[in-house]
C-alpha positions as CSV (number, residue, x, y, z in Angstrom):
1,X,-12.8,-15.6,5.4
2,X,-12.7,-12.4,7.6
3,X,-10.2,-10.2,7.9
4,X,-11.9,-8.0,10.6
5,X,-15.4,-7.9,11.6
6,X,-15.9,-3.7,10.7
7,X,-14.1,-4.4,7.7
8,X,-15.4,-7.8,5.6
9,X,-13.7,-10.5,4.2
10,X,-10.2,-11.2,2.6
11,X,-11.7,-10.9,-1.1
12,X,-13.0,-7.1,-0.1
13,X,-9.4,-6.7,1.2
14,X,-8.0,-8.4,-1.8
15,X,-9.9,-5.8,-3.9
16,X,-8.6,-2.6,-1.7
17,X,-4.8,-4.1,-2.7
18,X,-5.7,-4.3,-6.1
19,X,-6.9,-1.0,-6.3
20,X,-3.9,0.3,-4.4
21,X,-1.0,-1.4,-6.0
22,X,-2.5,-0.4,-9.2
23,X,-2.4,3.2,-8.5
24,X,0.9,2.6,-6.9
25,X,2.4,0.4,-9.9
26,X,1.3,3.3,-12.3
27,X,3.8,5.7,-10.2
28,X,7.0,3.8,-10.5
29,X,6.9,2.0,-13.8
30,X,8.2,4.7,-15.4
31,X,11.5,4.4,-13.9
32,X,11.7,1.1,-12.5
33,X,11.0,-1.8,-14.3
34,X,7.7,-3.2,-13.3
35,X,5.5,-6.6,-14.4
36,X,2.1,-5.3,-14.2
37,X,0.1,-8.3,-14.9
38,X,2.6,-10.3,-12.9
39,X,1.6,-7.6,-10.0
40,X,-1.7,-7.3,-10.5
41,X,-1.7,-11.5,-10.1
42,X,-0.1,-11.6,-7.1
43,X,-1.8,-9.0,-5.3
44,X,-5.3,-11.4,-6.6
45,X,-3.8,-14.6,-5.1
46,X,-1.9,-13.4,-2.0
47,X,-4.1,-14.5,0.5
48,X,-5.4,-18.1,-1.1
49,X,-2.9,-19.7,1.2
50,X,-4.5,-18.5,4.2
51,X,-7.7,-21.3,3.4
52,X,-5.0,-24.1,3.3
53,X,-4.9,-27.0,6.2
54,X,-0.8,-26.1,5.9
55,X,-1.2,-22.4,6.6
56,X,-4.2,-23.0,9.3
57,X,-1.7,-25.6,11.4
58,X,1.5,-23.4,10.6
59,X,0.7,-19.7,10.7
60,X,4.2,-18.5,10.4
61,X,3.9,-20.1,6.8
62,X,1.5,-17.6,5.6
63,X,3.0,-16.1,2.4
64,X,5.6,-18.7,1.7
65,X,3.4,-21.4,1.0
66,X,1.5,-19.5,-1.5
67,X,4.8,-18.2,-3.3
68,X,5.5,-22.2,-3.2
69,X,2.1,-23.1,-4.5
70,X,2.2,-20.8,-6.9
71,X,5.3,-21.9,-8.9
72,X,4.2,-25.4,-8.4
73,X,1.0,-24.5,-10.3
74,X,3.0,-23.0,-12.9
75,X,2.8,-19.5,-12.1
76,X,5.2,-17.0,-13.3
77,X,8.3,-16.6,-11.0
78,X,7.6,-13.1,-10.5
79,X,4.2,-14.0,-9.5
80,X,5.8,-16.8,-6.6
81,X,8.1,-14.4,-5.4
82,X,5.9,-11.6,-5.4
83,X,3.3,-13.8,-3.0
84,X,6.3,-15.6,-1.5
85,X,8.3,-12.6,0.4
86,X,4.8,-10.4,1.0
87,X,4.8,-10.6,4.8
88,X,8.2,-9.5,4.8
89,X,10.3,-7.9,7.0
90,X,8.0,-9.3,9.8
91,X,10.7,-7.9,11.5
92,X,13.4,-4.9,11.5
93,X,16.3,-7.0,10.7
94,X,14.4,-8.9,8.2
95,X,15.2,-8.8,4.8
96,X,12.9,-7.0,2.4
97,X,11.2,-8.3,-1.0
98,X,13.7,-8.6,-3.8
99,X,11.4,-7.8,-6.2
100,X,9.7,-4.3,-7.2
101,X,6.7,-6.2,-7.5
102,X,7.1,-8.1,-4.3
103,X,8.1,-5.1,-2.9
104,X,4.7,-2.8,-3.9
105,X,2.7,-5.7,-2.4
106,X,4.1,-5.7,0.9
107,X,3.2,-1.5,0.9
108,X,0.0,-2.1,-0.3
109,X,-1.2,-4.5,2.0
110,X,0.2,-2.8,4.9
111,X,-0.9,0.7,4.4
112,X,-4.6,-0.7,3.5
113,X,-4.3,-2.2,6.9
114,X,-3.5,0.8,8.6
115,X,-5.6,3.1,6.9
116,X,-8.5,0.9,7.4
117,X,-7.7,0.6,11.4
118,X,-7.0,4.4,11.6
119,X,-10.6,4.5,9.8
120,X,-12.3,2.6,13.0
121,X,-10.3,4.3,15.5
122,X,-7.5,2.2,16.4
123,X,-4.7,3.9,15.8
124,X,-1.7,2.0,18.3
125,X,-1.8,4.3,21.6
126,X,0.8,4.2,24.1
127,X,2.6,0.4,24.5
128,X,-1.3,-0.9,22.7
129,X,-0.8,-2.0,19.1
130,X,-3.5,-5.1,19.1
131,X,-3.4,-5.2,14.9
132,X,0.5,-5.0,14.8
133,X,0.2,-1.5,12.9
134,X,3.9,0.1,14.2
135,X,5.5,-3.1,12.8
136,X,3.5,-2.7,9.5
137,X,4.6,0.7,9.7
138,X,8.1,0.1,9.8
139,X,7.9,-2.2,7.1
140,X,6.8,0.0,4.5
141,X,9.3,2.1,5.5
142,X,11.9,-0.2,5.3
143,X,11.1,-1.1,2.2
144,X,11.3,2.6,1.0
145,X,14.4,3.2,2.5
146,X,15.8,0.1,0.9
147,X,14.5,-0.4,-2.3
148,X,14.8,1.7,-5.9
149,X,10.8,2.6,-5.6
150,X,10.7,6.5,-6.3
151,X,7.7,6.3,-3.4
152,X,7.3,9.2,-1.4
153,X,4.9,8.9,2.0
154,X,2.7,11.7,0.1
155,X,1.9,8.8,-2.6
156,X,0.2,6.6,0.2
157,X,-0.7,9.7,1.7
158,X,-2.9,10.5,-1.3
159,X,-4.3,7.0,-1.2
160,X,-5.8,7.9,2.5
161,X,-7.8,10.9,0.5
162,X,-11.4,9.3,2.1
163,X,-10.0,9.7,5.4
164,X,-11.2,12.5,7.9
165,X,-8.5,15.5,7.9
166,X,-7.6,15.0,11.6
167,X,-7.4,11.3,11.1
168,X,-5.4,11.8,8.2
169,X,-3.1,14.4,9.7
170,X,-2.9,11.5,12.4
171,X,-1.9,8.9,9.9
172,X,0.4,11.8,8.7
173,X,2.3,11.2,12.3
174,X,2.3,8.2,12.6
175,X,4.2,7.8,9.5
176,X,6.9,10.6,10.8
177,X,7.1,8.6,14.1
178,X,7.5,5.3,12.3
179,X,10.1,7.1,10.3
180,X,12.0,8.6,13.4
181,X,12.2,5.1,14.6
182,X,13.8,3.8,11.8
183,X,16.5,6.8,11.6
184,X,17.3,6.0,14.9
185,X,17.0,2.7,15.7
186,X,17.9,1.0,12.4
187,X,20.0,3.7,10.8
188,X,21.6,4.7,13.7
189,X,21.7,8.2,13.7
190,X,21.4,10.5,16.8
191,X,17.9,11.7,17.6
192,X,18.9,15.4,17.3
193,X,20.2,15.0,14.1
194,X,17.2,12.9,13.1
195,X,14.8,16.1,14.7
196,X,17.0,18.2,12.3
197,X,16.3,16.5,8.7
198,X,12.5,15.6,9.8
199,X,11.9,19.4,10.7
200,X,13.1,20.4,7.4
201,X,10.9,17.8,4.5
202,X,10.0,14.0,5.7
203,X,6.6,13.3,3.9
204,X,7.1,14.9,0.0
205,X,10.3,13.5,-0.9
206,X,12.4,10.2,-1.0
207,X,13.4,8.6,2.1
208,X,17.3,7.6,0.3
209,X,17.0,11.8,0.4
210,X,16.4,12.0,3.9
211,X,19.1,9.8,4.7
212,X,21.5,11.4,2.9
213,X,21.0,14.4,4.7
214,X,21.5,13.0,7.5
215,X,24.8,11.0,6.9
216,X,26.3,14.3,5.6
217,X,24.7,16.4,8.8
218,X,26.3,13.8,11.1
219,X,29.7,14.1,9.3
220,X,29.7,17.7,10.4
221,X,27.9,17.7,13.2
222,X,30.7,18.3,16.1
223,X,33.0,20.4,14.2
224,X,33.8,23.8,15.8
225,X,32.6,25.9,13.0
226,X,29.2,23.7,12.0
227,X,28.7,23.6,16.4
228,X,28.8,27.5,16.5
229,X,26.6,28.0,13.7
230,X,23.9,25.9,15.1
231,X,23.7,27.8,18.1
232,X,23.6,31.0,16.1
233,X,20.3,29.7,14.4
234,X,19.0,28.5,17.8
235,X,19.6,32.2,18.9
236,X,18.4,33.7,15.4
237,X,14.7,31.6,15.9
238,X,14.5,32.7,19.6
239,X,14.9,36.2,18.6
240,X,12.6,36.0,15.5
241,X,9.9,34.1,18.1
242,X,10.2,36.7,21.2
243,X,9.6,39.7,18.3
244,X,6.6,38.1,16.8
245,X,5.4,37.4,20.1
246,X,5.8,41.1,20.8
247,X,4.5,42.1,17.6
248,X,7.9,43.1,16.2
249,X,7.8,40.4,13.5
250,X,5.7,38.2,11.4
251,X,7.1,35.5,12.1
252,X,4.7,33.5,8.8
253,X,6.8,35.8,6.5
254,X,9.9,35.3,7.8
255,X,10.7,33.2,4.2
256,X,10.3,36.3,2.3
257,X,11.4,38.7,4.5
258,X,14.2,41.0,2.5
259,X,16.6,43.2,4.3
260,X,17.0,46.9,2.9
261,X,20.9,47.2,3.0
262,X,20.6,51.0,3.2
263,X,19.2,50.8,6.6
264,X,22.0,49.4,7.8
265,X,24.4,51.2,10.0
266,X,27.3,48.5,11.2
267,X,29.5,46.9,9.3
268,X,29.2,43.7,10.7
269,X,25.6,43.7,9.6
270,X,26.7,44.4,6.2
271,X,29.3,41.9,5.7
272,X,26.7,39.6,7.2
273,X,24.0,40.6,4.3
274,X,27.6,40.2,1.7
275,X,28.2,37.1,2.1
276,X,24.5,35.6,2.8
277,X,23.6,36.8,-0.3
278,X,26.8,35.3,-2.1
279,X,27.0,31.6,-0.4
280,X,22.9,31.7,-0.7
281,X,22.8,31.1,-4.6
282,X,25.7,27.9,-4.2
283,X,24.4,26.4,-1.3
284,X,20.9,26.3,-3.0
285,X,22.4,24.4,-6.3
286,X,24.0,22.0,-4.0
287,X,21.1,21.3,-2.3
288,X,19.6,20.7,-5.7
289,X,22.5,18.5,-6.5
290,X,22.4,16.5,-3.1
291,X,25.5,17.4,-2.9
292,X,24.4,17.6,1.2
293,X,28.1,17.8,2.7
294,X,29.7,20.2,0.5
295,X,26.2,22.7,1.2
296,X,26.8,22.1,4.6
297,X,30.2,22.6,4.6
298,X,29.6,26.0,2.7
299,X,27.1,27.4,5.0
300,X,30.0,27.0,8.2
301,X,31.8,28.7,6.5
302,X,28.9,31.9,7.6
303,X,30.5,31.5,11.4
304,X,33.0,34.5,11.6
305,X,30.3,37.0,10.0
306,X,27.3,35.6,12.1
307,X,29.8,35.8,14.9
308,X,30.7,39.6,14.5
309,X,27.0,40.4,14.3
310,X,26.1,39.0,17.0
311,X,29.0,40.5,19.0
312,X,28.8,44.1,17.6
313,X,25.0,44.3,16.6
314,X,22.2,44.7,19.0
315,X,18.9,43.3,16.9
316,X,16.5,44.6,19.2
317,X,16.9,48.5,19.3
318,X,14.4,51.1,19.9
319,X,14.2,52.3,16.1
320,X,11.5,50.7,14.6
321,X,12.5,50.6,11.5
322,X,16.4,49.5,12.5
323,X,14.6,46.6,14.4
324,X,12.9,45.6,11.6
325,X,15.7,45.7,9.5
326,X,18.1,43.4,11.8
327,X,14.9,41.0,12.0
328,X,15.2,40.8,8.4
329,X,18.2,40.4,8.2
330,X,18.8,37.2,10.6
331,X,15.7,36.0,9.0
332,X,16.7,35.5,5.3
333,X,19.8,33.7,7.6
334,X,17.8,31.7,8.6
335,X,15.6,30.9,5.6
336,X,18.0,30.3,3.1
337,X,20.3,28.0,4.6
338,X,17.6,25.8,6.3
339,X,16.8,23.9,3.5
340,X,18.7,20.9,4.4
341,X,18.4,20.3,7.7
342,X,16.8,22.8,10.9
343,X,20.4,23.2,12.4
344,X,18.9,25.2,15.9
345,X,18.1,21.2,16.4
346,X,21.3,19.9,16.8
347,X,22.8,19.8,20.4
348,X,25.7,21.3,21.0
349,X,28.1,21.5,24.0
């Protein structure tokens, strides 16, 4: 049977699943229980059902009838289920496989599908998706979001290694679209906040990270101090920009960019430098500790000291090495308490 006429039969796909969920199984066993030969079975039998007079009458059956099948024929249960739930969610609402065996089938056979369609140059364009690859998409990353899989989208991303760069980098945004779409639309979270966590990490960490992240963002996002803060690091990145686009700044360094407290000459820039260099240590450990809302509450509390600066400091002065200083100076704000989330995202009144 073919599964695309650029790409060969079902058995070659079969083979490319194998391959994949092996890899994939070989990630997550060692911290969620996995059936590897129950696996490894289902991924080989997943698509017998697709030769059956039921399946060829009744498409939508596709999946369930081989899960059916199988137990019938005395498979293991893991095996049934595993074939059973593969297509699903077919949908956003859907429910996904309650298996971790099920659940590694339905990624595998997805991603294989896009990566192989990325591979011929259909990737969806505009409102045109004729292989269904935006819903496969969101599968997989429903199924990462809602599942105990310690996946990250660099695992698949690794997977995609024979890919051109630029088509990977492409498969790369699609992902982070898909993604968007799901923090949005599914988790319901407001676009800016979503644009704040996805600016930060989206690819090299779990997706139950990014989320949390953004339920703790949202539950400050609106408060006085946490809505004056992000415009003070909307202001601190224009200002970093406009110098490196003058020369002023290199703005690639601006992560280890150290401000020399003895070139100071306000004392609003050096209670500024205090306590960024005493709430940078906590906020860090937090972070660590996903302990998200209490970080973020910790870094408001920066607003009356980035306040004063910015009323009693001009950055830009004519003295070089003043200048460079105060660049500094906003810059390690900026570094050390963007970890979480890229707060000059959020929209504020």
């Amino acid at each position: 049977m073919t599964f695309q006429k650029d790409l060969g039969s079902y058995y070659d796909k079969t083979e490319k699943n194998l391959h994949l969920v092996a890899n994939l199984g070989a990630i997550v066993r060692s911290r969620v229980e996995l059936d590897v030969d129950a696996l490894h079975n289902a991924a080989q039998l997943a698509k017998t059902d697709l030769t059956t007079e039921l399946v060829k009458e009744f498409t939508e059956l596709q999946g369930i009838v081989g899960g059916l099948y199988a137990r019938a024929q005395g498979l293991s249960e893991t095996v049934a289920q595993a074939i059973y739930w593969q297509y699903s969610p077919a949908a956003i609402d859907d429910p996904i496989p309650p298996t971790p065996e099920g659940q590694l089938l339905g990624i595998a056979d997805r991603f294989q599908t896009i990566e192989a369609m990325f591979s011929l140059g259909f990737a969806p364009t505009g409102s045109k998706d004729p292989f269904g690859l935006r819903r496969a998409g969101n599968g997989i990353l429903k199924i990462l979001a809602e599942s105990d899989l310690p996946l990250k989208l660099t695992d698949l991303d690794d997977e995609a290694d024979w890919l051109e760069p630029q088509l990977r980098e492409s498969l790369r945004m699609f992902f982070r679209e898909r993604l968007e779409f799901y923090l949005r639309e599914v988790r319901g979270f407001a676009y800016d906040v979503v644009n704040a966590v996805l600016a930060v990490r989206f690819d090299d960490i779990l997706l139950s990270d990014i989320i949390a992240r953004a339920e703790a963002l949202t539950s400050v996002r609106g408060s006085e101090d946490f809505n004056a803060i992000s415009t003070a690091f909307r202001r601190i990145k224009n200002i970093l920009r406009q110098a490196s686009e003058k020369g002023q700044f290199n703005w690639e360094l601006r992560k280890v960019s150290f401000a020399d407290e003895n070139l100071f000459r306000e004392a609003a820039e050096r209670e500024l430098y205090k306590h960024v260099r005493d709430l940078a240590l906590p906020v860090e450990l937090l972070r660590e500790q996903h302990q998200y809302g209490k970080a973020l509450e910790l870094i408001a509390t920066l607003r009356p000291y980035v306040d004063l600066f910015f009323d009693a400091v001009m950055v830009i002065v004519d003295d070089p090495a003043i200048r460079d200083n105060r660049l500094r100076l906003i810059s390690e704000v900026l570094s050390n308490f963007s970890s979480i989330a890229d707060f000059s995202e959020i929209v504020t009144n």
